[in-house]
Biopython code that builds the backbone (N, CA, C, O; Angstrom):
import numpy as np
from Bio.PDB.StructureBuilder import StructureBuilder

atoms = [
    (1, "UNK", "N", (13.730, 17.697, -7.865)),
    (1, "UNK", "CA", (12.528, 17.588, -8.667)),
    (1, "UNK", "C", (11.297, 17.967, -7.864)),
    (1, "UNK", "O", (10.276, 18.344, -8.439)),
    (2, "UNK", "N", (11.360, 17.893, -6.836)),
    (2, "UNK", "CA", (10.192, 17.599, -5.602)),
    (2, "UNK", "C", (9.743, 18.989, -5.526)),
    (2, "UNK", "O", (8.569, 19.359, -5.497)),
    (3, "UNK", "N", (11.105, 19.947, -5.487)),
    (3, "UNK", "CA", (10.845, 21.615, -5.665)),
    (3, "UNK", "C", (10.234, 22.330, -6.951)),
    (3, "UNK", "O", (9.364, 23.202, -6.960)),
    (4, "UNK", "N", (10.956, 21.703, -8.138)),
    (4, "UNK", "CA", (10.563, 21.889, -9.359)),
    (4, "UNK", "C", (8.969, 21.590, -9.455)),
    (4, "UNK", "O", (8.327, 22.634, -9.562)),
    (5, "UNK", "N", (8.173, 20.398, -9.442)),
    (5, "UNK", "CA", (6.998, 20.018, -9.140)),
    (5, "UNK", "C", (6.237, 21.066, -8.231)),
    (5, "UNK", "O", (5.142, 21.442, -8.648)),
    (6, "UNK", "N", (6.742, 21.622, -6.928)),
    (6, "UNK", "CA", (5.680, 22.282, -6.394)),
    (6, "UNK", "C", (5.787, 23.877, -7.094)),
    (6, "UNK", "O", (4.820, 24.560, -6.756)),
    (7, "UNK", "N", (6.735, 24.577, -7.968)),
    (7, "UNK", "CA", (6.676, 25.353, -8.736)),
    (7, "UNK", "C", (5.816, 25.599, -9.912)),
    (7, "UNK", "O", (5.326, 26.644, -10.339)),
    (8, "UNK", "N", (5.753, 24.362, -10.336)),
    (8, "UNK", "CA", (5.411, 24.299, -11.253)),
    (8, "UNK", "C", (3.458, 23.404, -11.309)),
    (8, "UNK", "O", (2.689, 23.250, -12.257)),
    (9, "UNK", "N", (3.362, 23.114, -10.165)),
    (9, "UNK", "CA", (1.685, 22.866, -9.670)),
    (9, "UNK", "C", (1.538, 24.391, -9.213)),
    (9, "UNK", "O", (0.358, 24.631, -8.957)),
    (10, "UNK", "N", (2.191, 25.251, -9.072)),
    (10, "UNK", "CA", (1.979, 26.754, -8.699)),
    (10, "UNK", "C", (1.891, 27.454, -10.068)),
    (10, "UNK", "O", (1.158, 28.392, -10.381)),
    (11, "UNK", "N", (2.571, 26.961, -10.631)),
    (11, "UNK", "CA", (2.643, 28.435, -12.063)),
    (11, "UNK", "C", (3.829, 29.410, -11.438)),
    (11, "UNK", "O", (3.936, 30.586, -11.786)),
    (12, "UNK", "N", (4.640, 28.825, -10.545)),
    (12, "UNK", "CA", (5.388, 30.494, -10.289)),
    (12, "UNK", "C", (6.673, 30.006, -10.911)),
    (12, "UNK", "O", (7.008, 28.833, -11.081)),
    (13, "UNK", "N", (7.463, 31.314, -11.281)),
    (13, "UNK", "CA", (8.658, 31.084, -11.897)),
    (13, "UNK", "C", (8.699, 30.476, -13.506)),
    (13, "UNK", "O", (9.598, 30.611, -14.336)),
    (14, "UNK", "N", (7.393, 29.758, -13.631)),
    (14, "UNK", "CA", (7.627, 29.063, -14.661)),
    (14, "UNK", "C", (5.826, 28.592, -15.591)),
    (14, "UNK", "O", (4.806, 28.685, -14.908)),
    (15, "UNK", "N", (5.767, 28.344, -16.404)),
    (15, "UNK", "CA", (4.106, 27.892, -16.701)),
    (15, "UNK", "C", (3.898, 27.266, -15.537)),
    (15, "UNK", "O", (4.844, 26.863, -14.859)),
    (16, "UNK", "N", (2.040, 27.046, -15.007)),
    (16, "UNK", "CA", (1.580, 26.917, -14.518)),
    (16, "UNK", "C", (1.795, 25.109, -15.130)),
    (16, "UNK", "O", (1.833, 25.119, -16.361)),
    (17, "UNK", "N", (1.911, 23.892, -14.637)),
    (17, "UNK", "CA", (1.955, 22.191, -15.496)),
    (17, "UNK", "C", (1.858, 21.478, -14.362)),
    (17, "UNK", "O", (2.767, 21.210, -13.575)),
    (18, "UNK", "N", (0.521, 21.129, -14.296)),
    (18, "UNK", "CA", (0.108, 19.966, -13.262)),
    (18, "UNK", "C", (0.752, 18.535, -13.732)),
    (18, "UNK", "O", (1.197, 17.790, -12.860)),
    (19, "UNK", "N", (0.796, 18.188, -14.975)),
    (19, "UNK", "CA", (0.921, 17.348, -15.690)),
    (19, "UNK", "C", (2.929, 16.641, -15.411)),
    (19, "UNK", "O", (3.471, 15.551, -15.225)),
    (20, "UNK", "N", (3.328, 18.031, -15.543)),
    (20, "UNK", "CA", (4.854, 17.959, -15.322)),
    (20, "UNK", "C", (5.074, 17.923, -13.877)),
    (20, "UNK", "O", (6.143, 17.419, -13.535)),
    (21, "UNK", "N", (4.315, 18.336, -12.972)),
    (21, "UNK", "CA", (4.638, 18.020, -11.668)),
    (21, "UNK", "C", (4.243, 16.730, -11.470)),
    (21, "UNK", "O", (5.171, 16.021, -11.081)),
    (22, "UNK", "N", (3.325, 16.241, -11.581)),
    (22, "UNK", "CA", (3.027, 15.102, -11.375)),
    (22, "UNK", "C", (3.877, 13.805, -11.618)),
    (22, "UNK", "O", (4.088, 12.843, -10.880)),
    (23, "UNK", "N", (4.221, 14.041, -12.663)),
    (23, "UNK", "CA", (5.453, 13.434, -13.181)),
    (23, "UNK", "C", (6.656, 13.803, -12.314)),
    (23, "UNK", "O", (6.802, 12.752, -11.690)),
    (24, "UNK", "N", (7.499, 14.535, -11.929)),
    (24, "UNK", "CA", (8.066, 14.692, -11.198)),
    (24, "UNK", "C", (8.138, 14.043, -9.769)),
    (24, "UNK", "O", (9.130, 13.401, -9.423)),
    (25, "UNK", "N", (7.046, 14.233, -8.947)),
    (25, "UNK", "CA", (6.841, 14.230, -7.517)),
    (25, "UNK", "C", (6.309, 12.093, -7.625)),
    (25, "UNK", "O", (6.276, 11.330, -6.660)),
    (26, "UNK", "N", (5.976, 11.718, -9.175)),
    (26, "UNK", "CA", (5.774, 10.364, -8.973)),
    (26, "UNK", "C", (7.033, 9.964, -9.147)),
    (26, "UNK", "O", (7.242, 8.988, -8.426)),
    (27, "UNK", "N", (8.026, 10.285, -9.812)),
    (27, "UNK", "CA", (9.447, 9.678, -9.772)),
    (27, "UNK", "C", (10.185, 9.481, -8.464)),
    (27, "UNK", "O", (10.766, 8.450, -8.126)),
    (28, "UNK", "N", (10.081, 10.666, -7.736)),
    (28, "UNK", "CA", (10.773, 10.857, -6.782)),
    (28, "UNK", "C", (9.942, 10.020, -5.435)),
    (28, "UNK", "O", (10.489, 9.657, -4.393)),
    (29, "UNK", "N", (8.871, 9.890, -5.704)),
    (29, "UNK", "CA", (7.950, 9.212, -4.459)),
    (29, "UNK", "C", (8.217, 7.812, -4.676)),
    (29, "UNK", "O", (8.448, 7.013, -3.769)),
    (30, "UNK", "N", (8.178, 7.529, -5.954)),
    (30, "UNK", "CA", (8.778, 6.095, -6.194)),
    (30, "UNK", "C", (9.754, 5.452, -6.134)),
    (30, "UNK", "O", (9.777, 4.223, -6.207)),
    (31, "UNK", "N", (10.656, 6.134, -6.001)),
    (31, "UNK", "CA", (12.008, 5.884, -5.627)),
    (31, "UNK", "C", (12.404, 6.165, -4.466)),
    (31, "UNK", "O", (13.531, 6.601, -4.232)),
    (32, "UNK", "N", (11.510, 5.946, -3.591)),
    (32, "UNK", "CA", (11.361, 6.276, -2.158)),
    (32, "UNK", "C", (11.392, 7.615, -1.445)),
    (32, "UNK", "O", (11.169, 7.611, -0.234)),
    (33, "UNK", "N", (11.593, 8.531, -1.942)),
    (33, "UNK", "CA", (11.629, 9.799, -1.239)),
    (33, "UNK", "C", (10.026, 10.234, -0.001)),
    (33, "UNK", "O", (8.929, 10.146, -0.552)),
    (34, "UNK", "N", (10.029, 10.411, 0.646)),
    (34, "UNK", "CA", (9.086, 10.283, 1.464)),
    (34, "UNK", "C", (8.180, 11.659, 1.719)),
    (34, "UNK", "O", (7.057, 11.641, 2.223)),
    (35, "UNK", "N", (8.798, 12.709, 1.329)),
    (35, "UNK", "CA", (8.547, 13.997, 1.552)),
    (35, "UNK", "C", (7.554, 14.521, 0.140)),
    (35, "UNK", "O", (6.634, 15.318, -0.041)),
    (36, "UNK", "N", (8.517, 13.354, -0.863)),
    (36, "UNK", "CA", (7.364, 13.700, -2.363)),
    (36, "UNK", "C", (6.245, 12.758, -1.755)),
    (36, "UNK", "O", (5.272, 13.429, -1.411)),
    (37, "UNK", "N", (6.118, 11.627, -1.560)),
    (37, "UNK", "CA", (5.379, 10.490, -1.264)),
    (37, "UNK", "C", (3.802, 11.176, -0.847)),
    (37, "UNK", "O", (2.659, 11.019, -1.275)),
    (38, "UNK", "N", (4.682, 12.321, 0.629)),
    (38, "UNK", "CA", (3.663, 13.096, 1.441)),
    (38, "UNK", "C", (2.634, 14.140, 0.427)),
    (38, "UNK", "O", (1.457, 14.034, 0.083)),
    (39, "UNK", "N", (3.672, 15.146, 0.157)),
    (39, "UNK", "CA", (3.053, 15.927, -1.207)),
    (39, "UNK", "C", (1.939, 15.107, -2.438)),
    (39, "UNK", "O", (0.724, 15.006, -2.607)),
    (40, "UNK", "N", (2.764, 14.798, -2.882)),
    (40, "UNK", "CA", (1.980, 13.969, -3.950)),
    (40, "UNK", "C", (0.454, 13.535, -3.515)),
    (40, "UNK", "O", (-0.626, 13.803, -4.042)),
    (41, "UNK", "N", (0.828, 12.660, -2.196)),
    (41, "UNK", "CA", (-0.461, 11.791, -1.907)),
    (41, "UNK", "C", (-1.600, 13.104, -1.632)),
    (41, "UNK", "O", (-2.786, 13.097, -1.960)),
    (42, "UNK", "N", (-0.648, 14.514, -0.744)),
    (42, "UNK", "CA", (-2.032, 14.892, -0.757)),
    (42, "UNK", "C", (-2.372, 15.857, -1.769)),
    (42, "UNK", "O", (-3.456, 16.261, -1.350)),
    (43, "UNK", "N", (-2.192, 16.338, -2.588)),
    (43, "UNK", "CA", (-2.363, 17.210, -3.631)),
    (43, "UNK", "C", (-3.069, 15.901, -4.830)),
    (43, "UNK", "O", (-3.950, 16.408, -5.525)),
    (44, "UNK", "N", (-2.929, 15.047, -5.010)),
    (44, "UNK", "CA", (-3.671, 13.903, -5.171)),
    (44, "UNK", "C", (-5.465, 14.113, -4.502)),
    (44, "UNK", "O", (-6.523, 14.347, -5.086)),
    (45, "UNK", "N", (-5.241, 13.970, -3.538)),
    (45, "UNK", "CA", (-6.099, 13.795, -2.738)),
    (45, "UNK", "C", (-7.032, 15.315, -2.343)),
    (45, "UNK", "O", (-8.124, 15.554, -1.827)),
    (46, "UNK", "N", (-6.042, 16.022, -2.843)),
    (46, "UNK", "CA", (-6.834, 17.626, -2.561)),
    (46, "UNK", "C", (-7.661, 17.726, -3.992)),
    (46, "UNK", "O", (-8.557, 18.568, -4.058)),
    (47, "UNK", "N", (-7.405, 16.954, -5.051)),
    (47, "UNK", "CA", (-7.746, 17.286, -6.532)),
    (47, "UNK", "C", (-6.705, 17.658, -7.614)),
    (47, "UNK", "O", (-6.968, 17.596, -8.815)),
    (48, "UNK", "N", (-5.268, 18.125, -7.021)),
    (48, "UNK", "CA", (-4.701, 19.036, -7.872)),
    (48, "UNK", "C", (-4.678, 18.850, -9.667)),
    (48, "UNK", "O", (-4.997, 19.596, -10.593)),
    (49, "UNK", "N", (-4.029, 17.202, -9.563)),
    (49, "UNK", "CA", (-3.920, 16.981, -10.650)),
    (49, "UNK", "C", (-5.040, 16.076, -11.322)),
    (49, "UNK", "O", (-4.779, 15.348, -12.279)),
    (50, "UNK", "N", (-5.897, 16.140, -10.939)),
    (50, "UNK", "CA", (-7.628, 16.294, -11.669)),
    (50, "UNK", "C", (-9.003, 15.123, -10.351)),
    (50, "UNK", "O", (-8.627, 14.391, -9.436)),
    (51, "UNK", "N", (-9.920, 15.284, -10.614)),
    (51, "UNK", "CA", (-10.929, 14.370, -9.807)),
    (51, "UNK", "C", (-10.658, 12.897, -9.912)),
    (51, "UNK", "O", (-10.099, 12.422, -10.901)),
    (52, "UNK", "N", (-10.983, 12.305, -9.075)),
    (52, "UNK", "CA", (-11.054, 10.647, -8.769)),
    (52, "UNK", "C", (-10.033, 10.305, -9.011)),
    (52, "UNK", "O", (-9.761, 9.694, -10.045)),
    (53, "UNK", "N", (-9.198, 10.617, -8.109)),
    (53, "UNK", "CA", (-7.403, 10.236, -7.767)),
    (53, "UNK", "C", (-7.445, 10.064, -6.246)),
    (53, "UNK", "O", (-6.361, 10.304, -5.715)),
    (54, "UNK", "N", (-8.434, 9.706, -5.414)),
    (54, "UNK", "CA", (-8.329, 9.990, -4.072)),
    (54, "UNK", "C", (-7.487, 8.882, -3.135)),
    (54, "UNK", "O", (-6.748, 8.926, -2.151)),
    (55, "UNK", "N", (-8.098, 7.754, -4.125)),
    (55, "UNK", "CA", (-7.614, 6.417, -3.924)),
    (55, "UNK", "C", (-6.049, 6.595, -3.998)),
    (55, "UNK", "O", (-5.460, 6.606, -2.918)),
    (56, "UNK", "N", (-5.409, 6.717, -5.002)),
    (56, "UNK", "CA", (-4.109, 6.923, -5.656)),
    (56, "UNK", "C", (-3.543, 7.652, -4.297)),
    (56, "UNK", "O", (-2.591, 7.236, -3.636)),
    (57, "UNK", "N", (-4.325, 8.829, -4.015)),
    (57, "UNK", "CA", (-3.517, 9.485, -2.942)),
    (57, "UNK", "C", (-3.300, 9.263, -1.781)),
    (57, "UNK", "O", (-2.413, 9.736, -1.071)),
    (58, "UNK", "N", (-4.617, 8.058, -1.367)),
    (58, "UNK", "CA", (-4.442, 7.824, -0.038)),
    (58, "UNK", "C", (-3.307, 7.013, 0.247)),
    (58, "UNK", "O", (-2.722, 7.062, 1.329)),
    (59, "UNK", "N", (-2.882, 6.042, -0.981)),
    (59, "UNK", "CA", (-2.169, 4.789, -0.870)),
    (59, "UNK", "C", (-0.767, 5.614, -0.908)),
    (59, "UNK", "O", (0.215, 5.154, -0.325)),
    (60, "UNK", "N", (-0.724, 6.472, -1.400)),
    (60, "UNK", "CA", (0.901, 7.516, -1.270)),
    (60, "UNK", "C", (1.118, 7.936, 0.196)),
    (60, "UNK", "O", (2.174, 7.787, 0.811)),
    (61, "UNK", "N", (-0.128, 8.531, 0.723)),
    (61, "UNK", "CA", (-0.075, 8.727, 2.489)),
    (61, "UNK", "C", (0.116, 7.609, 3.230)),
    (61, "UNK", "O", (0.665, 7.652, 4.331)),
    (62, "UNK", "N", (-0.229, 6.748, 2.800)),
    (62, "UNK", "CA", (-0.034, 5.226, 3.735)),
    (62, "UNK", "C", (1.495, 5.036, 3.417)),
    (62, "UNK", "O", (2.272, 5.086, 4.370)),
    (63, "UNK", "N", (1.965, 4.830, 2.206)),
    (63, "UNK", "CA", (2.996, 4.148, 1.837)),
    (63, "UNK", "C", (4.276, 5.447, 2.983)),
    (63, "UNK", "O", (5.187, 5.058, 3.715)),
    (64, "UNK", "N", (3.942, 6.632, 2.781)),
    (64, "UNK", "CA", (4.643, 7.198, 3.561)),
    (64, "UNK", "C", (4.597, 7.244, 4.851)),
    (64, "UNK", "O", (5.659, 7.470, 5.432)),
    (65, "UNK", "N", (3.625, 7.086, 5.477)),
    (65, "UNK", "CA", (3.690, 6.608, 7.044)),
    (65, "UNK", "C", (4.027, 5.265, 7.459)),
    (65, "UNK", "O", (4.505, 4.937, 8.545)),
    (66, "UNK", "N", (3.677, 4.390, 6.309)),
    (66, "UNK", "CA", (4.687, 2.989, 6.945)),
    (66, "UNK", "C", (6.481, 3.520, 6.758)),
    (66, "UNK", "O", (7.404, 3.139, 7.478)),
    (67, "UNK", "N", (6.573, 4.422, 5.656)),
    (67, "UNK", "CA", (8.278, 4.505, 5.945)),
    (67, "UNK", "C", (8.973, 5.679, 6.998)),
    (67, "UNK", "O", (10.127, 6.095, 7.094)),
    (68, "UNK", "N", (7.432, 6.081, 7.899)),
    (68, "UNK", "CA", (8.019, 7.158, 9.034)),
    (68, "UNK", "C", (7.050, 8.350, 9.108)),
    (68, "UNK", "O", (6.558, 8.780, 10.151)),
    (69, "UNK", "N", (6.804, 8.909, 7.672)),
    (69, "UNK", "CA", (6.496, 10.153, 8.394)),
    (69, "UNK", "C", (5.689, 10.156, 9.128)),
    (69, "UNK", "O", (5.025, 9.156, 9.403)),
    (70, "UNK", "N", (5.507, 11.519, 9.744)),
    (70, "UNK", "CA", (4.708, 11.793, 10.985)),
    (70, "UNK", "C", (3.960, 13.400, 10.280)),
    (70, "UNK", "O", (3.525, 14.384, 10.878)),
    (71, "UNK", "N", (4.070, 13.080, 8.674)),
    (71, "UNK", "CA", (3.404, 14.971, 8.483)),
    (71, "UNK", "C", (1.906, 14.388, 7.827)),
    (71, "UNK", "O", (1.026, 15.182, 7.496)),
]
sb = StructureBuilder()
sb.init_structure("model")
sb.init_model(0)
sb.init_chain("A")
sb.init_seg("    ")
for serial, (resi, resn, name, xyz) in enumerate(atoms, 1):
    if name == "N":
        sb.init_residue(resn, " ", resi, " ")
    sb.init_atom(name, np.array(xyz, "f"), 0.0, 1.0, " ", f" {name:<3s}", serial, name[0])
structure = sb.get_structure()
């Protein structure tokens, strides 16, 4: 899903659906995956899926560095 999501926050291969990635990359971050966790929080945090989500994103970057990462 995590791949599907960044395809599809791209528009390549498929419509352009912030909406459907988002959904995606929150399933998979929530269910611990750490690599969506990373993504998510910062494409969150970059704006992708719209303004004043920064909060939302930071707490996805935290939640993933307490379970390790280092990206």
């Amino acid at each position: 899903r995590r791949q599907l999501a960044i395809l599809a926050l791209a528009g390549e291969g498929m419509k352009k659906d912030a909406g459907q990635a988002l959904a995606w990359l929150r399933q998979d971050a929530e269910a611990g995956d750490i690599e969506s966790q990373v993504y998510l929080g910062g494409n969150l945090l970059a704006g992708e899926f719209g303004r004043g989500q920064e909060a939302e994103g930071r707490r996805w970057l935290e939640r993933a560095i307490a379970a390790g990462s280092t990206d």
